[in-house]
C-alpha positions in Angstrom: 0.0 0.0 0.0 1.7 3.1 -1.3 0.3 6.6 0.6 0.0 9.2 -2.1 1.3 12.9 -1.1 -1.9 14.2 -1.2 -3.6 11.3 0.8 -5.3 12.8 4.5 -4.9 10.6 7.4 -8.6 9.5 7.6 -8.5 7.7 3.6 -5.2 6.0 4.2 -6.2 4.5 7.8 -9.6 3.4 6.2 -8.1 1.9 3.3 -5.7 -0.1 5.9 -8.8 -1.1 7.9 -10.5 -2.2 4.5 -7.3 -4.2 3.4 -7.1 -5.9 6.8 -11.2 -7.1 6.5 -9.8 -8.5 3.6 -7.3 -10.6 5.4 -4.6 -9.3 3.3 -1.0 -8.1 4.6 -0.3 -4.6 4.7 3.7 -3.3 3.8 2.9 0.6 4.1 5.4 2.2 1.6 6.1 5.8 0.9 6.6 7.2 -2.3 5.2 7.6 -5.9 2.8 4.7 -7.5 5.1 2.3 -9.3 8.5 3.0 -7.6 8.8 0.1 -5.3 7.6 -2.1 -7.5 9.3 -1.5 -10.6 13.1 -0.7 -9.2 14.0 -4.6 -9.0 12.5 -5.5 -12.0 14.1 -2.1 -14.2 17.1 -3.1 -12.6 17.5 -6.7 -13.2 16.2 -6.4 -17.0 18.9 -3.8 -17.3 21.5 -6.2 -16.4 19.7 -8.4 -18.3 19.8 -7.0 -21.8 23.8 -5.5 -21.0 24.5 -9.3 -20.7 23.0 -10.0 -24.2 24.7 -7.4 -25.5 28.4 -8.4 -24.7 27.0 -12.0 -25.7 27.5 -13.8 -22.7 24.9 -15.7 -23.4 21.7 -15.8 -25.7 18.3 -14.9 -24.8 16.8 -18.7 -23.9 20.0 -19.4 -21.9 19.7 -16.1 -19.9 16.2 -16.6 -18.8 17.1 -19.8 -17.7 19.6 -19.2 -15.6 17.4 -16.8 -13.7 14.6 -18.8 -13.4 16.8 -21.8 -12.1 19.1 -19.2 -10.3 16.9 -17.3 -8.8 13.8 -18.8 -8.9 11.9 -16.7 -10.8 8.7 -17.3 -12.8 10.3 -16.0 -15.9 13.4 -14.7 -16.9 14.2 -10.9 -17.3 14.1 -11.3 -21.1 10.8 -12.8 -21.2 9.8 -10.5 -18.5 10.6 -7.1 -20.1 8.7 -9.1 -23.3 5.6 -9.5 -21.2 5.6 -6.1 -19.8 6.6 -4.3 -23.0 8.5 -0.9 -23.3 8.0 2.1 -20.8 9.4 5.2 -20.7 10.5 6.4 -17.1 8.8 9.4 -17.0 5.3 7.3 -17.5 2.9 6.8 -15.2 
């Protein structure tokens, strides 16, 4: 749950309460919508697409090694694939 800047105190403790009813876990982050989530990830298919480049490995063999690695769902190829392009100054 990420607090906007312009949130009051009265929305973001009744949006808590309503999350909890739900029997979901609250991890109360400050920031801007999308930071937290997309730092790893930006990161990691960064790396990802600098390896290609110097050709230490294709783009099957990659992936691989991350979801074996690292245990991942998909590798950071197939993620940035899935997600498709973004420009940072999106929303």
């Amino acid at each position: 749950m990420i607090r906007g800047i312009a949130t009051d105190d009265a929305t973001f403790e009744s949006t808590k309460q309503f999350i909890s009813k739900l029997g979901k876990t609250i991890a109360g982050l400050r920031g801007f919508s999308g930071l937290h989530r997309q730092s790893h990830p930006a990161a990691m298919i960064n790396e990802a697409i600098y390896t290609l480049y110097e050709g230490v490995g294709n783009v099957e063999a990659i992936d691989t090694a991350m979801r074996l690695g690292a245990h991942h769902p998909m590798g950071p190829l197939e993620l940035a694939d899935f997600i498709g392009p973004r420009h940072p100054a999106s929303p």
